[in-house]
C-alpha positions in Angstrom: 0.0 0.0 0.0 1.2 3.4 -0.9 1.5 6.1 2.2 0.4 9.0 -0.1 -3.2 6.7 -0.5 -3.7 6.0 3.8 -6.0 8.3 5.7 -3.9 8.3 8.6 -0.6 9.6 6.7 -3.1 12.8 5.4 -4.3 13.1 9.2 -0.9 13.6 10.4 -0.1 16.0 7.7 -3.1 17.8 8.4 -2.5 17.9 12.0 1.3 18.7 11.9 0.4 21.7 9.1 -2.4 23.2 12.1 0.4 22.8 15.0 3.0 24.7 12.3 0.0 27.6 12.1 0.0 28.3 16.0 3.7 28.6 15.8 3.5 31.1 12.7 0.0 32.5 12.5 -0.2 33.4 8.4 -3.0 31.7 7.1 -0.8 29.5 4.9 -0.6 26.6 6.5 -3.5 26.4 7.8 -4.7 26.2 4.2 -2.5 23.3 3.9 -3.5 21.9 6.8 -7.5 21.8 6.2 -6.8 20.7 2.8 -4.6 17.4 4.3 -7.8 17.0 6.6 -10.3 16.8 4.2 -8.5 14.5 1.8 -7.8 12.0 5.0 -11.8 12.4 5.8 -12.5 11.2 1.7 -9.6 8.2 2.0 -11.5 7.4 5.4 -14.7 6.9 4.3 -14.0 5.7 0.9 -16.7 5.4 -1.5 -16.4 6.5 -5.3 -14.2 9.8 -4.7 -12.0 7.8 -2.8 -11.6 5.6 -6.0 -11.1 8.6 -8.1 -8.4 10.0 -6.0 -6.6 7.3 -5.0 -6.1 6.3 -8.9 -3.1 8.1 -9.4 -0.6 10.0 -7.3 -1.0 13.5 -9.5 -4.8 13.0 -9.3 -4.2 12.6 -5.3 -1.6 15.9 -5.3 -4.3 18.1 -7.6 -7.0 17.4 -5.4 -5.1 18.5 -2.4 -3.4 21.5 -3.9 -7.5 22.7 -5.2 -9.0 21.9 -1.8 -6.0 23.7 -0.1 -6.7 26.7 -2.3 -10.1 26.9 -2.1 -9.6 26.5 2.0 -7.2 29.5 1.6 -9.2 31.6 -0.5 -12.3 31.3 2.0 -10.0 32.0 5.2 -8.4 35.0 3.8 -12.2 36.0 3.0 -13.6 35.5 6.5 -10.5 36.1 8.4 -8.3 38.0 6.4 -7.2 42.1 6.5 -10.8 44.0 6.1 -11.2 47.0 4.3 -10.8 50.3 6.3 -8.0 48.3 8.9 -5.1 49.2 7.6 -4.1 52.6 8.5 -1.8 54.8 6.6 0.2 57.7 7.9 0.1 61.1 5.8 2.4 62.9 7.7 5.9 62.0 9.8 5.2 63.0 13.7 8.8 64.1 13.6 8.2 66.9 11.4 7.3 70.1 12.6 
């Protein structure tokens, strides 16, 4: 059996990339990291996407890589830099 096709390999991944997030908060891993999780949750229960995935290893690697993106998209969405938080400075508080 091939380690990139068991649940339990994509768990850990998904669980190491969420531990690497608390250590550097960006967003990017975390993306990773719910992308690993959701690809062990379709090898763990199987069924017909499990099949499709689990045919080839670049099928496997583009499923992750879309599922990872689309994760990241939506958390920079929800919890990403709003509109009107950044503040820019017009003027130096040096100058006189």
């Amino acid at each position: 059996m091939d380690l990139w096709n068991t649940w339990w390999a994509w768990g850990a991944a998904a669980i190491l990339l969420a531990f690497g997030e608390v250590i550097l908060p960006t967003f990017v891993l975390l993306g990773f990291g719910i992308g690993a999780g959701v690809i062990a949750l379709i090898l763990l229960i199987g069924g017909s996407p499990a099949a499709i995935i689990t045919g080839s290893a670049p099928v496997l690697l583009l499923s992750f890589a879309v599922v990872s993106l689309v994760a990241w998209l939506l958390l920079r969405r929800f919890l990403g830099v709003y509109r009107g938080q950044v503040k820019t400075f017009d003027h130096d508080i040096n100058e006189n």
